[in-house]
C-alpha positions as CSV (number, residue, x, y, z in Angstrom):
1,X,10.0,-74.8,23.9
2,X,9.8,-72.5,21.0
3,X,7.3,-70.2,20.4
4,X,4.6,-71.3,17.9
5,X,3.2,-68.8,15.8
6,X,-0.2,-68.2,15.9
7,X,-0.9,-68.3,12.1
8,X,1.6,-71.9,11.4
9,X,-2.0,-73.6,10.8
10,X,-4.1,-70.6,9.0
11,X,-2.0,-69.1,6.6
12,X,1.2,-66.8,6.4
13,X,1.7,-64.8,9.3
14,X,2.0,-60.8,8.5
15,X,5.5,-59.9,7.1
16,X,5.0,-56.1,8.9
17,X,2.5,-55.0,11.5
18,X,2.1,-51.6,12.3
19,X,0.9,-50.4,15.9
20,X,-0.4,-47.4,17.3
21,X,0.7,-47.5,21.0
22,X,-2.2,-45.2,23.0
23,X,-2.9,-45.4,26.6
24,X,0.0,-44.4,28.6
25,X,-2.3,-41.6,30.2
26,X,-5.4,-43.4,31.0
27,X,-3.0,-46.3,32.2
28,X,-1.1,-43.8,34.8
29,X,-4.4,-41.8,35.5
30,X,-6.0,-45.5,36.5
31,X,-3.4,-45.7,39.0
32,X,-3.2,-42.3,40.1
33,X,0.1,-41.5,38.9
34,X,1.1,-38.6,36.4
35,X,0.9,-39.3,32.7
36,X,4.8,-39.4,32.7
37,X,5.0,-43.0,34.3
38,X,2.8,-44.1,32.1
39,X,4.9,-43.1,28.8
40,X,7.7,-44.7,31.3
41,X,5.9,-47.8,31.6
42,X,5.4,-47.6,27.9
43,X,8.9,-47.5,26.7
44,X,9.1,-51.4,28.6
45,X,5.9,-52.3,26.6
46,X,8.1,-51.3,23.4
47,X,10.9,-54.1,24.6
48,X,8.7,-56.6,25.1
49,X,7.3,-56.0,21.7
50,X,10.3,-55.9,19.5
51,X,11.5,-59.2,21.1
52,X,8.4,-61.0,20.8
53,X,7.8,-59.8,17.1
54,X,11.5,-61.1,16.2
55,X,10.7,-64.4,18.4
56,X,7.6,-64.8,15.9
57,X,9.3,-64.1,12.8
58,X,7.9,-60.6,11.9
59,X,10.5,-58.8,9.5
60,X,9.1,-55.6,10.0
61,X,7.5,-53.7,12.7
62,X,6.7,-49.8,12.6
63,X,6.2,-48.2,16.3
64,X,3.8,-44.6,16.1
65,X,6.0,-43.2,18.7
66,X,5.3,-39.5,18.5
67,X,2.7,-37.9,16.5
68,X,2.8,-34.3,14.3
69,X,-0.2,-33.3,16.6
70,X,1.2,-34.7,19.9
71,X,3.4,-31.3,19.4
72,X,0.3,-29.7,20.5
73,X,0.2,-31.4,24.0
74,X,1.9,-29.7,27.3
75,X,5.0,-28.6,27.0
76,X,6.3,-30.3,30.0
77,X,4.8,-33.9,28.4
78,X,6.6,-32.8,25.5
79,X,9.7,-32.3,27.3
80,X,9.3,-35.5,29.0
81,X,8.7,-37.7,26.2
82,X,12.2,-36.5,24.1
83,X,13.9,-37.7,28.0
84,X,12.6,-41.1,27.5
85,X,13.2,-41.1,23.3
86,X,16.7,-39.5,24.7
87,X,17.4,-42.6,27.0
88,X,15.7,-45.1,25.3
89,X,18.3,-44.5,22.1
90,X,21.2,-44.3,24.3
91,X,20.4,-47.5,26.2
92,X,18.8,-49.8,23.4
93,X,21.0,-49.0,20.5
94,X,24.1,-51.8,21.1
95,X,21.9,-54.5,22.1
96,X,18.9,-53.4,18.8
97,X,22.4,-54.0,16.7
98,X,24.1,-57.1,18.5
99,X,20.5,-58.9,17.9
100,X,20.5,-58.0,14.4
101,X,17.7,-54.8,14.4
102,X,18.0,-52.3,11.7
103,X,16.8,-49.1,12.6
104,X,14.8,-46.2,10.6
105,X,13.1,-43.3,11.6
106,X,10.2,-41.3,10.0
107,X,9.0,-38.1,10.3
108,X,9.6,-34.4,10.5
109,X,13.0,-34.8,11.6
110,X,14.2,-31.3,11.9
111,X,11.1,-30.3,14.2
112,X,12.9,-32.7,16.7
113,X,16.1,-31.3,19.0
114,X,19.4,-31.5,17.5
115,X,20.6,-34.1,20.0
116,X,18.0,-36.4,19.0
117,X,18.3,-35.7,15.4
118,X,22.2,-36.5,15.7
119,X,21.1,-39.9,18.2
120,X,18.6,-41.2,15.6
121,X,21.0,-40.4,12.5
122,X,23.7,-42.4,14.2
123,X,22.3,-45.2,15.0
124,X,20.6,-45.4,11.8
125,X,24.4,-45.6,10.4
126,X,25.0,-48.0,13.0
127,X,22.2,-50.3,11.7
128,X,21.9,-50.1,8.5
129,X,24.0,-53.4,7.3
130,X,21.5,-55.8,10.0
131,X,19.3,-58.0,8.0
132,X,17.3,-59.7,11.2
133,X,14.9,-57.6,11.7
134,X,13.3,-53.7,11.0
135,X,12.1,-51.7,13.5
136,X,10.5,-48.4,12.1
137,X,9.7,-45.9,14.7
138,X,7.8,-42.7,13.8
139,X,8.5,-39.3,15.4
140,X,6.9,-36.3,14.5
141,X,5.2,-38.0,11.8
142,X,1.7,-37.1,10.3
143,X,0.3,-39.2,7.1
144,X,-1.1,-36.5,5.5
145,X,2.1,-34.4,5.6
146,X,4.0,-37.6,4.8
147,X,1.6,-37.8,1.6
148,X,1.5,-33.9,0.8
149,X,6.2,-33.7,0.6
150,X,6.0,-37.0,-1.5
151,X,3.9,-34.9,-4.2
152,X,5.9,-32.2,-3.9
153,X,9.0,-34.1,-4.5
154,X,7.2,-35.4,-7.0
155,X,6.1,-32.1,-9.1
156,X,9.3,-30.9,-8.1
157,X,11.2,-33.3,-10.6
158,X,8.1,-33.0,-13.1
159,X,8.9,-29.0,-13.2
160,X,12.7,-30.5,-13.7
161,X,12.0,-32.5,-16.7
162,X,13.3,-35.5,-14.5
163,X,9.3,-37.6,-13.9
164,X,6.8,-37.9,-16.6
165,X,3.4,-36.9,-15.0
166,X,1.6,-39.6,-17.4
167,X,4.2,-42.6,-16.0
168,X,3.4,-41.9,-12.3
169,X,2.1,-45.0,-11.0
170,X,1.2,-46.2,-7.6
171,X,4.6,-47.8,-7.2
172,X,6.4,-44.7,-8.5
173,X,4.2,-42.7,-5.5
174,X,5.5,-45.6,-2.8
175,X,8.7,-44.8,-3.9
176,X,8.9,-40.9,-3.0
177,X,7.4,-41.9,0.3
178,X,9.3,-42.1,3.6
179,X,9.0,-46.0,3.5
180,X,9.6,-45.9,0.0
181,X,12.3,-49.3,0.4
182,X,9.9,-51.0,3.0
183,X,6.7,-53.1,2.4
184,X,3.2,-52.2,3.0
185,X,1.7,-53.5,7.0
186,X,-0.3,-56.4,6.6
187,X,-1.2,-55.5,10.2
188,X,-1.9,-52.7,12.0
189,X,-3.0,-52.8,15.6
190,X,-4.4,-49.7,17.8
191,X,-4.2,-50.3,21.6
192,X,-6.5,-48.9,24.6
193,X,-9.7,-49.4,22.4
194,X,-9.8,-46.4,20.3
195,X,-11.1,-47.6,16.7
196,X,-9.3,-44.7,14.3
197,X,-5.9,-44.7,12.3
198,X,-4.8,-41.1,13.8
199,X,-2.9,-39.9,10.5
200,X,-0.6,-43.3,10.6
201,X,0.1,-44.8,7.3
202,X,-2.6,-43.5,5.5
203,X,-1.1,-44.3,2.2
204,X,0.4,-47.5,3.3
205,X,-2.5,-48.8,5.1
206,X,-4.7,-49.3,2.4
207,X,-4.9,-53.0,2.3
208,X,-3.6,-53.5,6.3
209,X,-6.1,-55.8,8.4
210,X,-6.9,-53.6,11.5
211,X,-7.4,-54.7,15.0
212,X,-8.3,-52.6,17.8
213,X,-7.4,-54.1,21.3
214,X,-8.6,-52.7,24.6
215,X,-5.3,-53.8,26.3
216,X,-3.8,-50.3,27.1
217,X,-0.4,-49.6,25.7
218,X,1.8,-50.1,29.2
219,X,0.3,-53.8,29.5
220,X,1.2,-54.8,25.9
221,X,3.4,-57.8,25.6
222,X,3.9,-61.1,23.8
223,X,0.9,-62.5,24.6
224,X,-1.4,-59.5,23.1
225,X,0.7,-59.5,20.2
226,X,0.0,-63.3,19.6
227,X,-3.8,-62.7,19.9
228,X,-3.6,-60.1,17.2
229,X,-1.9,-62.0,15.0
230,X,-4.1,-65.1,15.1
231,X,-7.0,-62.5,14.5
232,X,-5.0,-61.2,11.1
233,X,-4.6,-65.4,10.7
234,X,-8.4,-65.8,10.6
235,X,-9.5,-63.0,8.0
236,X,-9.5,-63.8,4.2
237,X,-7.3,-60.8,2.5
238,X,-8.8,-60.5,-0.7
239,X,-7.1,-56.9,-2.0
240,X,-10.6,-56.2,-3.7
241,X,-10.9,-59.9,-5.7
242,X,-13.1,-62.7,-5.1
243,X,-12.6,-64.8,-2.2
């Protein structure tokens, strides 16, 4: 039988959801294992995502793999989590593009190694003509620094006589950021209980419905997803207006 989606009765389910995957450490410490097998653990959590969100008819989905900050953490996590990003791009990538998955990156691209930058800008290439589904996956991305290059991009073609300061808009600012040709989340969703938005989205986020789950990020799957979305399926958006 096919899945039913949790908002068919309520209202339109979210066209993009957003989530902030955290709890691969406290998972693995709660186990007694080292953080690595729970960031192992947490790449299955990501498949089990992406097919239930294109089971469910989500268009969109953006993933906070890998923060600005988390370059700040061990060096040997560090090291570890560019393995995983390493196989998980070599081992997804034909079946993402057989099922139809375009894939886009964010972030600070050059900060990451030049193997990865050359995986992630291929299968980007690779992807680019699907029309299925989007999954967005951040890597060395911080909202604020996100925010700060689009205004300097920005002021850059004022100072060139190419953007009239008095025309700039909120759609014109969209634009110049790094999802500037993808909509807004309707959704965004923060696992292992943690109530914050951790520099994700800030701009984008505005008008997102939020909902923090205590599930940690390695036990993730279709049914946790489905809860969220019925959540989202029970709140009024009212952008501001009257309800």
């Amino acid at each position: 039988m096919d899945a039913v989606s949790p908002c068919a009765i309520v209202q339109t389910p979210p066209r993009h959801i957003a989530i902030i995957m955290d709890g691969n450490g406290r998972w693995a410490k709660a186990r007694g294992l080292p953080r690595t097998a729970g960031h192992r653990r947490g790449v299955e959590a990501v498949r089990r995502t992406v097919k239930a969100a294109i089971a469910d008819g989500i268009r969109y989905l953006t993933l906070y793999g890998f923060s600005s900050e988390n370059w700040n953490r061990p060096a040997s996590e560090v090291r570890e989590l560019m393995e995983l990003l390493r196989y998980y791009l070599h081992s997804e990538i034909a079946e993402l593009h057989e099922q139809g998955v375009r894939l886009r990156f964010i972030g600070d691209r050059p900060r990451l190694p030049a193997d990865i930058i050359a995986q992630i800008d291929h299968a980007e290439r690779r992807t680019a003509g699907n029309t299925v589904f989007t999954l967005v996956i951040a890597l060395s991305y911080g909202g604020r620094d996100e925010i700060l290059a689009a205004a300097r991009r920005m002021a850059a073609r004022a100072a060139q006589g190419d953007l009239d300061p008095d025309a700039i808009g909120q759609e014109e600012f969209s634009r110049h950021l790094l999802t500037g040709d993808i909509p807004d989340p309707d959704l965004v969703i923060r696992t292992s209980g943690e109530q914050r938005l951790s520099n994700f989205l800030l701009w984008q986020s505005a008008y997102a419905e939020l909902v923090f789950t205590k599930c940690l990020w390695p036990d993730f799957d279709a049914e946790t997803l489905r809860a969220a979305v019925s959540e989202y399926c029970q709140r009024e958006r009212r952008f501001g207006a009257v309800g």
